[in-house]
KEBA-148246 format. One record per residue (C-alpha): x, y, z. Coordinates in steps of 0.2 Angstrom, whole numbers, padded with zeros to 4 digits, always signed. Layout:
KEBA-148246
XYZ
...
***
This chain:
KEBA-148246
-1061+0140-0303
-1064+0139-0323
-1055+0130-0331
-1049+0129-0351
-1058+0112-0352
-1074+0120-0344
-1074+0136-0356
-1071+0122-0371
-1088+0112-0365
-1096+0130-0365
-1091+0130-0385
-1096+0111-0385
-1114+0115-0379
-1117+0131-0391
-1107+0124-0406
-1111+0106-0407
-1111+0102-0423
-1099+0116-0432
-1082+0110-0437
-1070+0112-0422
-1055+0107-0431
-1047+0101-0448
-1032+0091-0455
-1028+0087-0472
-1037+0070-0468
-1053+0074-0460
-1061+0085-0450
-1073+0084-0432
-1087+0094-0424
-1088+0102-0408
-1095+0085-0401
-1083+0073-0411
-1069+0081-0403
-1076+0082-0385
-1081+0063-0386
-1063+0060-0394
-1054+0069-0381
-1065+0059-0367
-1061+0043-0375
-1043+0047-0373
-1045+0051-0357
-1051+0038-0352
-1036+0026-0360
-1026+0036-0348
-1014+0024-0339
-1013+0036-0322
-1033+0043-0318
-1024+0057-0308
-1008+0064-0319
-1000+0079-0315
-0989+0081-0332
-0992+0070-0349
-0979+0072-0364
-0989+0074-0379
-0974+0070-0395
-0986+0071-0408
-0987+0074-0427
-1000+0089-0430
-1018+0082-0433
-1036+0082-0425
-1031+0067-0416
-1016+0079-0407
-1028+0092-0402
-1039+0079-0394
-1026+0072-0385
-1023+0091-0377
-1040+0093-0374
-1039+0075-0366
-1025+0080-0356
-1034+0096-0349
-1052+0086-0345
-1039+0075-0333
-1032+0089-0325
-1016+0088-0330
-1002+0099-0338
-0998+0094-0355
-0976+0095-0360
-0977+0096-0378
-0961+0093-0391
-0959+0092-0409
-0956+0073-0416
-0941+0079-0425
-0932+0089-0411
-0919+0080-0405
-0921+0064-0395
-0911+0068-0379
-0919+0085-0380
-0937+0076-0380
-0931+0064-0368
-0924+0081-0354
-0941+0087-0359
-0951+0071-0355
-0942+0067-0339
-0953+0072-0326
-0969+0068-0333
-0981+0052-0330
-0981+0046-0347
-0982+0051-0365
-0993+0049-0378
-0987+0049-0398
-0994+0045-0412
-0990+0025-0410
-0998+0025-0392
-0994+0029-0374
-0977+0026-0368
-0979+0026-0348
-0965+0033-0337
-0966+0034-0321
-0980+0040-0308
-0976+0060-0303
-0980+0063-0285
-0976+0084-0286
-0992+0089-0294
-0994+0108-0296
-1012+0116-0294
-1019+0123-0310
-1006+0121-0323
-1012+0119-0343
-0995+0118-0349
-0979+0118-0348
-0966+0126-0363
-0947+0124-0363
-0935+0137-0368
-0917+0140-0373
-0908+0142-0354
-0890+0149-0350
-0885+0132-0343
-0887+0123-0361
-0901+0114-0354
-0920+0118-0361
-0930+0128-0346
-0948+0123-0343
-0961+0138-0341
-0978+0134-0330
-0991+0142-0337
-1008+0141-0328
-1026+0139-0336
-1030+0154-0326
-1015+0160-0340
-1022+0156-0354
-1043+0160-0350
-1034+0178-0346
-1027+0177-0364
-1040+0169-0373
-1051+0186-0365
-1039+0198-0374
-1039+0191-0389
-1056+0192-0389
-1056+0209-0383
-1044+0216-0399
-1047+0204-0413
-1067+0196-0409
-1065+0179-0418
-1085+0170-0420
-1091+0153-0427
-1087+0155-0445
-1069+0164-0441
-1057+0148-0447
-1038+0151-0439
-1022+0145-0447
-1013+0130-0436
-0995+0134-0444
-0985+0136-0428
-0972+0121-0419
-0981+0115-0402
-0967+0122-0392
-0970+0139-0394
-0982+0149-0388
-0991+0156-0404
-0997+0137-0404
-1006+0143-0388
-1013+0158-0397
-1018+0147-0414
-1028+0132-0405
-1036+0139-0388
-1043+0156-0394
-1049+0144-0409
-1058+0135-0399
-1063+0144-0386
-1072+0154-0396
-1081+0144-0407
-1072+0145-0423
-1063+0132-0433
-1042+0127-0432
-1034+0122-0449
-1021+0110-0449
-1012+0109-0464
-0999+0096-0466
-0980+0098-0464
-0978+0098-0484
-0991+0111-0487
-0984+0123-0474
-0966+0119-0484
-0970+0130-0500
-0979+0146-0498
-0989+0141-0514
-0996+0128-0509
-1000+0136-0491
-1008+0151-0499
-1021+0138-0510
-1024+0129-0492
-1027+0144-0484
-1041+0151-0502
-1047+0135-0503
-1052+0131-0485
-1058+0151-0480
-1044+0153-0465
-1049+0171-0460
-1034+0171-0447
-1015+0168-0447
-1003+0172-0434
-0984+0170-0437
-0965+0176-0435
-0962+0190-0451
-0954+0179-0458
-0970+0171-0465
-0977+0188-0468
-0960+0193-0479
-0965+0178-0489
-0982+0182-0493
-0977+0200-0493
-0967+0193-0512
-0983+0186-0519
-0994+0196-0533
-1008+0194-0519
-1015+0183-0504
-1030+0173-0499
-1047+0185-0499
-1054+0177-0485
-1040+0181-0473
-1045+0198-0463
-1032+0195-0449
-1013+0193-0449
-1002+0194-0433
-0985+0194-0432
-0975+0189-0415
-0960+0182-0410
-0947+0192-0418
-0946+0211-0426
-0956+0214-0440
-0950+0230-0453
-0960+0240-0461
-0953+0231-0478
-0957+0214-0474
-0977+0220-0477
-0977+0232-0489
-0987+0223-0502
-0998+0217-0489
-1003+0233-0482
-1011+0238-0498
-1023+0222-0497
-1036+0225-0486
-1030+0214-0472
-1027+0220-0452
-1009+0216-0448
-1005+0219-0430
-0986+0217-0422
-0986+0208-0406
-0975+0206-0389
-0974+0196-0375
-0962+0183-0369
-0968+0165-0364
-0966+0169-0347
-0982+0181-0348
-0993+0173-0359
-0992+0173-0377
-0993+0190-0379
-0992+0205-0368
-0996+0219-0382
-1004+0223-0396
-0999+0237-0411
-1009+0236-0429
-0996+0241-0442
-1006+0241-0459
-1013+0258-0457
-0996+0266-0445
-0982+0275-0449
-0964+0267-0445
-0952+0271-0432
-0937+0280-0440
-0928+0262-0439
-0941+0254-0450
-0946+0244-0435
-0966+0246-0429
-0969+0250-0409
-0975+0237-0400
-0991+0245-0394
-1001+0246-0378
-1004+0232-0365
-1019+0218-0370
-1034+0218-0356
-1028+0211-0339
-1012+0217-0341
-0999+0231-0339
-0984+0235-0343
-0971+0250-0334
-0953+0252-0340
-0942+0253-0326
-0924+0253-0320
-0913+0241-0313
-0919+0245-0295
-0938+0244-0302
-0941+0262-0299
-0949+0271-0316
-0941+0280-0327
-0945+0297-0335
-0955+0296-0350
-0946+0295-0367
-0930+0287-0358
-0925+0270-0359
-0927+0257-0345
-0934+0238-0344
-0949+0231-0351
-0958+0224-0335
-0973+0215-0338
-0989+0214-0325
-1005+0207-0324
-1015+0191-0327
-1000+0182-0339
-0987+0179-0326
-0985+0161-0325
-0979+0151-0313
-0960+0153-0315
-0949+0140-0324
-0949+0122-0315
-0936+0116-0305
-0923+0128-0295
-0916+0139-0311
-0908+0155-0309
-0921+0165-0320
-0933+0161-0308
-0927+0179-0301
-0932+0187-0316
-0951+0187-0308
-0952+0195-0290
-0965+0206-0282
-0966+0225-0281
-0969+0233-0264
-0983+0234-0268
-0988+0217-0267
-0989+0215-0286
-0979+0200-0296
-0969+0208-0309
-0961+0197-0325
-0943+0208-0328
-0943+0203-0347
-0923+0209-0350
-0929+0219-0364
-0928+0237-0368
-0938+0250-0372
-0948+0267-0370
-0963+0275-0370
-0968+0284-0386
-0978+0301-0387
-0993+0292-0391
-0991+0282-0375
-0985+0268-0387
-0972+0256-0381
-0957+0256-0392
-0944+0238-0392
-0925+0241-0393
-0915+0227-0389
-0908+0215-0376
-0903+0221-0360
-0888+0207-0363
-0883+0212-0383
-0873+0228-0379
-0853+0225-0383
-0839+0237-0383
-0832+0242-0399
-0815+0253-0400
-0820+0259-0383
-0838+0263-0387
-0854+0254-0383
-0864+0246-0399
-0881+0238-0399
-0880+0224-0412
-0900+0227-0415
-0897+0246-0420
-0886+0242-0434
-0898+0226-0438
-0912+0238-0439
-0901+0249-0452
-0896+0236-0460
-0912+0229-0464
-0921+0245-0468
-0909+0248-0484
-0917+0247-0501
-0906+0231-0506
-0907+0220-0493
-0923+0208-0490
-0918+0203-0476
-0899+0204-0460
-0896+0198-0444
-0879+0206-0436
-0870+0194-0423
-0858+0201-0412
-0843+0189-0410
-0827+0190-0401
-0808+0188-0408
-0794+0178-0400
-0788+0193-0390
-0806+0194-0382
-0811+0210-0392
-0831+0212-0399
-0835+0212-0420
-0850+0213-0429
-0853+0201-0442
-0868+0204-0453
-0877+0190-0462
-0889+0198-0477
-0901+0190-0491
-0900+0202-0504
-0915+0208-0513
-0908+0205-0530
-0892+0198-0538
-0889+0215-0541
-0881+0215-0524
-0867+0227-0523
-0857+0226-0505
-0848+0242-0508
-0866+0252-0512
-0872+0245-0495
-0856+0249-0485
-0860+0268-0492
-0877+0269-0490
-0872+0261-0470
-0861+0275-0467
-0872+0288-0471
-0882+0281-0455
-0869+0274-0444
-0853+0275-0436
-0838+0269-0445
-0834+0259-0428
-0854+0251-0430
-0853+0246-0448
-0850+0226-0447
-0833+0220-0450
-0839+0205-0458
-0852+0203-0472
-0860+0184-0477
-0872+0181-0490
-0884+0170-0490
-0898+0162-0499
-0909+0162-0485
-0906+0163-0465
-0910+0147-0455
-0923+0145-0446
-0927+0137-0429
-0942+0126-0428
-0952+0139-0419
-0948+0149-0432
-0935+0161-0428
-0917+0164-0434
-0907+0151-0428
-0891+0160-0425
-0884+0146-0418
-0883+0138-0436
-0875+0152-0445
-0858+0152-0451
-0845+0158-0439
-0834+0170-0447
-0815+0168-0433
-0805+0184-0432
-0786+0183-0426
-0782+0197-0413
-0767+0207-0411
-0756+0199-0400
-0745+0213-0391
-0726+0206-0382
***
């Protein structure tokens, strides 16, 4: 069976002396990197591993060491140097050792090896402990082919490295790089910090593609213009609105929103936005399934629904991993059809548009009861962020001391114009008096998570007393 190492070597052969990948520091060929990544290899304290914790700071030196960890035929565990350090160490647990950036820190010898496995991704899990996703090099090859398919990177096509190892657009950034022949661009931690500086990184080194959350694109969407050399922008991870890209779409640039859960793959559909009308929400569709995949919404019984209506988005095809590692309860969330197909229920929502375009809602789990009547929080999010002076909202259902749901909206204003009693008007000419959020915060900004995504976690909770009855 191929391998992502075998398909690199392909690259190594036809490529050997175009620049493979770049840091702030130094660059290396096709050939420098193989014979780096072999070097390492060989270093390797266990000829045999099954996992290797890579803990790296991003440089050339870290993609060797993954390629290194692929040509022995291990999976690589990759975390952050700043997450936290009982987080690395749950992470780290189970493999044989772990390479960082002052050497190899040996562990212990792991006798449960699993065929086939490039990698393996943790994830928030209901028990408060990270959940690993094993993902195949079958996988990612299926991925790296759809890619392909929809966006043709080449040699000469040069591809933004601006994602945190633990998430799954890092997959995206470094394999269909270099898989296909083209060139990965490190910048370095302070660059990717002020969107100034990134934007000259991205001019003066010709990156051609970027793939991000929104929230990146939001950024650039604020400047007078972008890089000319960039032709490709994806955005995954989270919703993007029609706001956030404006600007942008006037640019000459392909922007394309994404979905797909970890558990499939990086990305399980693809929807280009620059040259489509919105959904009434100011949210985009999430488009059709990538090559090798397919995608049915179904009910809670797996049966189809009728088209137009609102079911599950269950995923199928050549991105289903493995499962999660170890004995989890969201290992039931992948089963097979009677049909005999293997189906990823992603616990998502959704419909099929006219077009035959897949629309996302929400959560199955983010419905609460207010007054009586059933609220999705992302419906008024999606309102909330759509009007005129808001940049940017997140609404958070919480629940009082009586047990009773509220919404409390968190909103970056656009200017410091910001009137609350204008935007509680404009609400209500498009919700429900019992959906407008009981609690408004303003912020500067929202925090982030390192892989980029609101981290709701760190807003600020706003308590409500309930009404105590005798």
């Amino acid at each position: 069976m191929e391998t992502i190492y075998d398909v690199f070597k392909q690259q190594v052969t036809a490529q050997t002396d175009a620049v493979a990948v770049m840091d702030e520091k130094k660059c290396l060929t096709y050939s420098e990197l193989d014979a780096i990544a072999t070097e390492i290899a060989d270093g390797f304290p266990v000829k045999q591993p099954a996992k290797v914790g890579i803990v790296m700071s991003h440089s050339v030196e870290m993609i060797a060491t993954i390629l290194a960890v692929l040509k022995s035929g291990a999976a690589y565990v990759p975390a952050e140097p700043s997450f936290p350090k009982e987080r690395i160490k749950y992470m780290m647990e189970d493999c044989d050792f772990v390479v960082t950036d002052k050497g190899i820190q040996h562990i212990h010898n792991n006798i449960n090896k699993v065929s086939d496995l490039a990698y393996i991704l943790y994830t928030s899990g209901t028990t408060g402990k990270p959940k690993g996703v094993m993902v195949t090099n079958e996988n990612v090859l299926h991925y790296v082919r759809a890619f392909q398919h929809e966006f043709n990177p080449q040699p000469g096509d040069r591809m933004l490295q601006h994602s945190v190892c633990s998430f799954d657009i890092f997959v995206e950034e470094v394999f269909t790089t270099l898989l296909s022949g083209a060139t990965l661009c490190i910048p370095s931690e302070e660059t990717k910090a002020d969107i100034h500086r990134l934007m000259d990184y991205i001019e003066r080194n010709r990156v051609t593609m970027l793939s991000s959350f929104p929230y990146l694109l939001l950024e650039m969407n604020k400047l007078p213009r972008i890089p000319h050399t960039l032709r490709l922008l994806i955005s995954g991870g989270d919703v993007i609105r029609a706001k956030y890209i404006d600007r942008l779409r006037t640019q000459g640039v392909m922007i394309y929103n994404t979905y797909g859960p970890s558990e499939t793959t990086v990305c399980a559909s693809y929807f280009r936005v620059d040259n489509a009308q919105p959904l009434a929400d100011g949210t985009f569709p999430i488009g059709k399934a990538v090559l090798g995949t397919s995608i049915e919404i179904l009910d809670d019984r797996l049966q189809p629904v009728k088209d137009g209506e609102t079911g599950e988005i269950c995923i199928f095809g050549n991105g289903i991993s493995l499962g999660y590692q170890g004995d989890v309860p969201e290992n039931a969330n992948f089963t097979t059809m009677p049909d005999g197909r293997r189906v990823y229920r992603s616990g998502d929502l959704g419909y099929v548009l006219p077009d035959g375009n897949l629309a996302f809602l929400h959560r199955k789990d983010k419905q609460v009861m207010i007054m009586g009547k059933r609220v999705e929080s992302d419906e008024v999010e999606n309102v909330l962020c759509d009007q005129r002076e808001v940049e940017t909202a997140v609404v958070c259902p919480q629940t009082d001391t009586d047990g009773l749901s509220y919404l409390v909206a968190y909103v970056v204003p656009r200017s410091k114009r910001f009137s609350l009693n204008t935007l509680k008007r404009s609400l209500a000419d498009h919700l429900t008096s019992f959906m407008i959020p009981e609690f408004f915060v303003t912020m500067p900004s929202l925090p982030m998570t390192p892989n980029g995504k609101v981290d709701r976690r760190a807003l600020p909770i706003v308590r409500k007393e309930g009404r105590l009855y005798a």
